[in-house]
C-alpha positions, -999 to 999 in steps of 0.1 A, spaced: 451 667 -116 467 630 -111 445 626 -80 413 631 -99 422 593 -120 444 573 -94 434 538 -85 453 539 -56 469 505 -35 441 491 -29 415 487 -54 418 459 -81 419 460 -118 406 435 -138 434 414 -165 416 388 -187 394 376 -159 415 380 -131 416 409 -108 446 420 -97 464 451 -80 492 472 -96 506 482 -65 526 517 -66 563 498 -57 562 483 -90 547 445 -84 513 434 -96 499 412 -69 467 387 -75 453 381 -41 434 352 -48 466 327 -53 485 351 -30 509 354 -64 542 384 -63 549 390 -104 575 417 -108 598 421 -139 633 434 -148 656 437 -121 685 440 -136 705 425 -104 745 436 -110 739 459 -138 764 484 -122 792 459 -122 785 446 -154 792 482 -165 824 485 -144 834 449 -163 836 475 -198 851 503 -184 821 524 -177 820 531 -139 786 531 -115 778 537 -80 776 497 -72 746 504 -53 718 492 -80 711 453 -68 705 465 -25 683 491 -38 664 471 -63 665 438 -32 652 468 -8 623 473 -30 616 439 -37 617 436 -1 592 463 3 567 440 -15 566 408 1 567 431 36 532 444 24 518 420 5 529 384 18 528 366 -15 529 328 -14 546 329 -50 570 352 -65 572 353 -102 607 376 -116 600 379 -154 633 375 -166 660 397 -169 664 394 -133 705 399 -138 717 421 -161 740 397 -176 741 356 -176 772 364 -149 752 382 -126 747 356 -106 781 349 -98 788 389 -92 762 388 -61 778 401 -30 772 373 1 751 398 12 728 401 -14 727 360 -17 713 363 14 689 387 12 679 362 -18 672 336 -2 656 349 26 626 366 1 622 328 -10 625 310 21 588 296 29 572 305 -1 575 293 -40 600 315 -61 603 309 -98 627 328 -124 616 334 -158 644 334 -185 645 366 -198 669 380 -230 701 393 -204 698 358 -183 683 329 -205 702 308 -187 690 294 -152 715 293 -126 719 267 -98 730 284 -70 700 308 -68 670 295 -45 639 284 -67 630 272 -101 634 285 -136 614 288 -168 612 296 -199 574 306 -193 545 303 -167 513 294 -171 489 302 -138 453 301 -146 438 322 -175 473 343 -171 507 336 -191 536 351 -174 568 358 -198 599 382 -202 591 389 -235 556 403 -248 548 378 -280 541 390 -313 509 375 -318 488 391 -291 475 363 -260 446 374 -237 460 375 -201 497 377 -212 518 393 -180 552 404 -196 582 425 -191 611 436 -211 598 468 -223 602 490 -191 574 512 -199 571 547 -185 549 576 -192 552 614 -193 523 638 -185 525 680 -187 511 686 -154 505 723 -139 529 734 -167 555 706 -161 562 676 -172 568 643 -153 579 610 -164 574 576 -139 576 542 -146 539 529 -152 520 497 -160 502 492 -195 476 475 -199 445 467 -216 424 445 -192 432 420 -223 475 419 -217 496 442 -195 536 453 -196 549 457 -164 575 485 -155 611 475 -142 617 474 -105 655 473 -112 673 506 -95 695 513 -129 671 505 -154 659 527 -182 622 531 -201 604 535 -230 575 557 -232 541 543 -236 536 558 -271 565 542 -284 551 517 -309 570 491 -291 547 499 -260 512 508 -276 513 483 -307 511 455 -283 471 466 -281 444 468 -309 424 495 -290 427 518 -263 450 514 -230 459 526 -203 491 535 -179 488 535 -144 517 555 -129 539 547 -96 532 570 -75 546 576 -41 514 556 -24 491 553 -51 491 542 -84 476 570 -115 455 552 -138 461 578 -170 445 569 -206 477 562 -231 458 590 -252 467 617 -223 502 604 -219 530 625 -234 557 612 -259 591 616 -253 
């Protein structure tokens, strides 16, 4: 039963000397410098698909802004940290409805917003509200797109879009998850349109020398499920 190993909303889970909460919408939160980090959103990847010929319900950016929305209502971060790939393309930017501008710059109005370059966007743009880098460095943590090669306690990274699958009273289930250590973690996209790799991909589980696990998005909890336990695809 998932129930039996949720961590649910509220508890915290500790990341290189940090504790910090993997909340079920897809944002880890650290309470103590009232910090947003969420990865991936992928802003416009429907009309960058129309752009080639390949058409999409152009409903992916007010979905993925709703649930970004969803975040900052419940959690009232101070900072908000997008891990790169925040557009789907280096145009993205440009494709955003007035609406969605809007929206935009309402999420970073009285607060600090800063956009990490990630491999679809490594570009910053100047009409978005906030700053841009290449990385972030916030206490003992290091918040980038991409995870690095050589492993770095309290990395915080996208890119990877991990989900997991679990058999579960004889069927299976796939959601996006966390990864994580305690040492590094992956988090999962929070972009409406965008894919995943399982956990047991090697792309996903060589990132960590020892045992890991996924904690699952649930509808109001998160499932904190060893990587061992976890299907592959």
């Amino acid at each position: 039963m998932l129930a039996r190993t949720d961590s649910g909303p509220g508890p915290l889970t500790a990341l290189h000397g940090c504790a910090v909460r993997l909340d079920p919408r897809g944002g880890l939160f650290w309470p103590d410098e009232h910090l947003l980090v969420v990865a991936d959103l992928h802003l416009e990847k429907g009309s960058a698909f129309a752009r080639r010929g390949q058409m999409l319900p152009p409903y992916d950016t007010a979905e993925t802004l709703a649930r970004l929305e969803a975040l900052v209502a419940a959690l009232a971060p101070r900072r908000i940290v997008a891990l790169g790939d925040s557009f789907h393309d280096r145009w993205g930017a440009e494709r955003l409805p007035d609406e969605a501008r809007r929206r935009l710059r309402a999420l970073a109005a009285g607060r600090d917003f800063l956009w990490i370059a990630g491999n679809h966007d490594p570009e910053p743009n100047g009409e978005l509200e906030g700053d841009w880098a290449r990385e972030a460095r916030i206490g003992p943590l290091v918040l980038r797109h991409e995870p690095a090669e050589v492993p770095e306690p309290g990395e915080v990274a996208g890119h990877l879009h991990p989900v997991a699958r679990l058999s579960v009273r004889g069927r299976s289930i796939r959601r996006r998850c966390f990864a994580t250590d305690g040492r590094r973690l992956v988090l999962p996209a929070l972009g409406a349109y965008a894919g995943g790799l399982n956990v047991r991909h090697g792309a996903v589980a060589g990132l960590f020398a020892g045992p890991f696990e996924a904690h699952l998005l649930g509808a109001a909890r998160t499932y904190r499920i060893a990587s061992t336990a976890c299907l592959g695809e």
